[in-house]
KELUM-149107 format. One line per 3 residues: number of its first residue (from 1); their letters; for each residue x, y, z of C-alpha. Coordinates in Angstrom, 3 decimals. Layout:
NUM) A) X:Y:Z; ... .
END
This chain:
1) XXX) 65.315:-61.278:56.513; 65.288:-61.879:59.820; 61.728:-62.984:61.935 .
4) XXX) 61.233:-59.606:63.722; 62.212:-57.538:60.830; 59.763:-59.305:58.345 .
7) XXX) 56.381:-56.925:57.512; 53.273:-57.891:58.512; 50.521:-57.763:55.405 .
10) XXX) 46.904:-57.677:56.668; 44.605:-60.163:54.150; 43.317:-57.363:52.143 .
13) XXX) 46.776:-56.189:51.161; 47.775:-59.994:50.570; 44.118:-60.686:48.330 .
16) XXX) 45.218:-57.452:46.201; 49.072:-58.657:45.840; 47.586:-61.682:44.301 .
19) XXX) 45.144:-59.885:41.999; 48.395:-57.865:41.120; 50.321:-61.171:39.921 .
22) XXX) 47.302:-62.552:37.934; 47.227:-59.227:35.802; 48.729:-59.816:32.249 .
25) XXX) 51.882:-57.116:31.291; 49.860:-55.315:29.241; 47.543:-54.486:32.469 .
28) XXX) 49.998:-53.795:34.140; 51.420:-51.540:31.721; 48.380:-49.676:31.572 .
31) XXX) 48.154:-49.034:35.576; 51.415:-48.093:35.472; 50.763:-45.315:33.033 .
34) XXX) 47.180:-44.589:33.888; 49.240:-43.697:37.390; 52.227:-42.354:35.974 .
37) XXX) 49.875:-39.645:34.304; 48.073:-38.989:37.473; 51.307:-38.028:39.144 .
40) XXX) 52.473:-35.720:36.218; 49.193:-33.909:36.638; 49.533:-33.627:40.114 .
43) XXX) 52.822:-32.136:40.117; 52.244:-29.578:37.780; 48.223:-28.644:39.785 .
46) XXX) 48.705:-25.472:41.863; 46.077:-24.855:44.516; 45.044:-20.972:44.418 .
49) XXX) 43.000:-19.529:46.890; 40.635:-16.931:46.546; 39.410:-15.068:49.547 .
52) XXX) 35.716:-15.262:50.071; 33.820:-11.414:48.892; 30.960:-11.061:50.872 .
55) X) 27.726:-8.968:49.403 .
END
């Protein structure tokens, strides 16, 4: 990877890479399917709107 091509991580996203390698599998394996879960949710949520009735 070339110089100008390489990203450019700001310390926060660096300090939570790290915190992401010190995690033991089975962590990780539960963030990945704590998140995996989210998304299912997510794609099956519809978002209905109801107009407003005044009195």
């Amino acid at each position: 990877m070339s110089a100008e091509n390489k990203p450019k991580l700001d310390e926060g996203e660096i300090e939570l890479l790290k915190a992401a390698l010190k995690m033991s599998y089975k962590e990780r394996f539960l963030m990945t399917t704590r998140l995996y879960k989210v998304h299912q949710t997510m794609q099956k949520a519809s978002i209905q709107h109801k107009p407003y009735i005044s009195k």
